[in-house]
N, C-alpha and C positions, 0 to 999 in steps of 0.2 A: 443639753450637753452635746458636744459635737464628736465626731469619732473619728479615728484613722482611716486616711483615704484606702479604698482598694484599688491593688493595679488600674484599673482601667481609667480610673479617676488619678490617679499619680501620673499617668499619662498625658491625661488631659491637660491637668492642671503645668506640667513641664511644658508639655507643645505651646499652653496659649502664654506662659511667660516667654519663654525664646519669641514669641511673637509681639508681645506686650515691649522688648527691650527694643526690640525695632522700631516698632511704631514711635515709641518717645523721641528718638534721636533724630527719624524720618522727617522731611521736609512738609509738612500742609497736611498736618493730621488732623483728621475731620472724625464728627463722629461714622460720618457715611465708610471713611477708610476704616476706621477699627472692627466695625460692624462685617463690613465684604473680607476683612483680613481673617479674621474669629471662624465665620462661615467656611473659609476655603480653607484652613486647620481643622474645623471638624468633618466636615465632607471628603477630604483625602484621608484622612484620620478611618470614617465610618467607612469608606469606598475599602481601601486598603484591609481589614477587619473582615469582608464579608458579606458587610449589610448594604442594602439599599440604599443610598445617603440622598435626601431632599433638603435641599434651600432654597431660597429664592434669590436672584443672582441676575445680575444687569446683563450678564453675557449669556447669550441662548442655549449655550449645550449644560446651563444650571441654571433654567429660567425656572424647574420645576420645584415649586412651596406646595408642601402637606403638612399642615394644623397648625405648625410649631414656626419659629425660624429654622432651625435644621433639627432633622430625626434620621434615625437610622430603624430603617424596619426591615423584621427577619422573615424574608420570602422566599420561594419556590424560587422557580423556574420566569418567572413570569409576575408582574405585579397580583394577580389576582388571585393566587395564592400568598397571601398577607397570612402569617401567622403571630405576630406580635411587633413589639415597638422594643428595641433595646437602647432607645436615648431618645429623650425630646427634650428641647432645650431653646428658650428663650434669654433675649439679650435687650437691657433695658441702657441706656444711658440718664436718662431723665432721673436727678436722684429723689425727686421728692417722691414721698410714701405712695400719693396714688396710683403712679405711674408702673412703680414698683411691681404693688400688691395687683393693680389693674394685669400685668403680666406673671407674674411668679404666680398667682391662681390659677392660671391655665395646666399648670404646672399638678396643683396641686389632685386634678379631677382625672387627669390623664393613665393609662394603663401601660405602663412603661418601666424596665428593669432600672433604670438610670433616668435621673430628673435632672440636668442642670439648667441655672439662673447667673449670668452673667451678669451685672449691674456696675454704676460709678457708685463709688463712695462718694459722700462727702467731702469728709476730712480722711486724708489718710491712714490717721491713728484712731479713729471712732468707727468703731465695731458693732451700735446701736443698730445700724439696719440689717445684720444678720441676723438680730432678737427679732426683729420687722418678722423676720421669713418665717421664722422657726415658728412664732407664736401665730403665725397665719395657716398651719397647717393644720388640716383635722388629722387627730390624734388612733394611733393604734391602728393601722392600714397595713405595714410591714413597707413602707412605699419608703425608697432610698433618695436621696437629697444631695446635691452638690450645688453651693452656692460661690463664685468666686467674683469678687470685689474685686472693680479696677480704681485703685486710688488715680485721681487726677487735680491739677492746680486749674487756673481758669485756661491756661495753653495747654495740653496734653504733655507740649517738649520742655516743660518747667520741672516736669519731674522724675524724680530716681528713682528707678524700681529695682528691690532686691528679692523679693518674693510679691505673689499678688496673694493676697491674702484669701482664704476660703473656710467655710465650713462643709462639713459632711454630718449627716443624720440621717439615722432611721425612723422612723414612727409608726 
């Protein structure tokens, strides 16, 4: 069963549509562009907020990756005061199962107030690989979930987006 997003996830999920409507329309949409576009929505997104924001990033003043594709971790003064992870989040294109579960587990082990898993759909109207996620999680953790589907045709600029679809859970 999936739940009402919270603020911080309503946020998200607005920031990477207004971004997702670009991209469609954008000239030479790769998955490399949606991927670098997604990361630098969460990383100003985490920066902005407070936390620490890590990606990994072609451009050198965000070359630095910790665990995830981008996290946001809540520290001191100084990295070595690390006191927790408030978002890690992985982003798959690849829509088949393996590829999926091979990333959205990462997900599942990690100590983090906010989980999200970005992924392609399939088909845009087929919602089967949200069951993917949910029933890949071990159960009763209290661990929070956001998963949001990027529908796409075999072009990215084939298609119309009017919301991206997502689920939210806790377990």
């Amino acid at each position: 069963m999936f739940e009402a997003l919270f603020p911080m996830e309503k946020e998200i999920v607005d920031k990477l549509e207004r971004k997702a409507r670009e991209l469609y329309q954008g000239p030479g949409s790769t998955n490399t562009r949606w991927t670098e576009s997604f990361k630098d929505v969460l990383f100003d997104m985490g920066e902005g907020q407070g936390y620490k924001a890590y990606c990994s990033r072609r451009e050198p003043e965000r070359r630095h990756g910790w665990l995830w594709d981008v996290c946001w971790l809540i520290v001191g003064t100084k990295w070595t005061e690390l006191r927790g992870v408030m978002l890690a989040c992985e982003i798959e294109w690849n829509p088949d199962e393996y590829y999926l579960l091979e990333d959205f587990l990462k997900l599942t082990v990690c100590e983090a107030n906010y989980r999200l898993f970005i992924f392609t759909m399939k088909k845009p109207d087929d919602f089967t690989q949200f069951d993917l996620l949910m029933n890949a999680c071990p159960g009763s953790r209290g661990y929070r979930y956001l998963a949001i589907g990027v529908p796409r045709t075999k072009d990215w600029r084939d298609q119309k987006l009017e919301k991206l679809p997502y689920r939210a859970w806790t377990l």
